[in-house]
C-alpha positions in Angstrom: 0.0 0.0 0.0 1.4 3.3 -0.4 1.2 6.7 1.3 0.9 9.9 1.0 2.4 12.7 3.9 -0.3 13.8 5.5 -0.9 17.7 7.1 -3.2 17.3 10.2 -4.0 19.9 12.9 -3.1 19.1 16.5 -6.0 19.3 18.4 -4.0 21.1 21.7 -1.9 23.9 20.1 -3.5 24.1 16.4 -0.2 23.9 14.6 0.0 21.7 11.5 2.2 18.7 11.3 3.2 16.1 9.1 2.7 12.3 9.4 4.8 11.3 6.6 4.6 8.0 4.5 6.9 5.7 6.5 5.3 6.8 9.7 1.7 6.2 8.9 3.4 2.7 7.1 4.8 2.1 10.6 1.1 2.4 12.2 -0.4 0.5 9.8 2.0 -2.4 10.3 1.6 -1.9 14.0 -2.2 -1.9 14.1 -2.1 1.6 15.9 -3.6 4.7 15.2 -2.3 7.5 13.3 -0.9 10.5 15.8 -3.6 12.8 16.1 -1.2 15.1 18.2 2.0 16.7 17.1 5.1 15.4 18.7 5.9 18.5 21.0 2.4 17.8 22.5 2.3 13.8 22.1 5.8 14.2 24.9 3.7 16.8 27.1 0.8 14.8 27.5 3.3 11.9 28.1 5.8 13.9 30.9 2.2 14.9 32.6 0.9 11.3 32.4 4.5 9.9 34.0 4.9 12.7 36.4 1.5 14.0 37.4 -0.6 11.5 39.9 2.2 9.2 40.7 4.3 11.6 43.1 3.6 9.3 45.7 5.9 6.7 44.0 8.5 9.1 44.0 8.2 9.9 47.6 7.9 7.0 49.0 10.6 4.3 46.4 9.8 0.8 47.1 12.0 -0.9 48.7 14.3 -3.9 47.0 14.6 -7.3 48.4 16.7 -10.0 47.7 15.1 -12.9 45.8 15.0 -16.0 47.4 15.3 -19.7 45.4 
């Protein structure tokens, strides 16, 4: 199948981007969707998600025992 570069708008900051050809190929193979988010935004959303709510992990480490056999 081939592709064409595509020119979507990011829904959070309304700048175009482009998904090119090998990208969208990449999804395809992959079974995911296409990013509907720019990259800038896509690594926001992802430093929010991995820092935000799960400060108590940070405070509070677990603690690392040995394994037994």
């Amino acid at each position: 199948m081939s592709y064409q570069d595509k020119h979507p708008t990011c829904p959070d900051c309304s700048r175009s981007f482009i998904i090119n050809a090998q990208e969208q190929g990449l999804c395809g193979e992959l079974g995911y969707d296409e990013p509907k988010r720019c990259r800038t935004c896509r690594q926001s959303r992802e430093d929010a998600r991995r820092h935000g709510g799960s400060d108590r992990y940070l405070a509070h480490p677990r603690e690392l025992l040995a394994a037994t056999v």
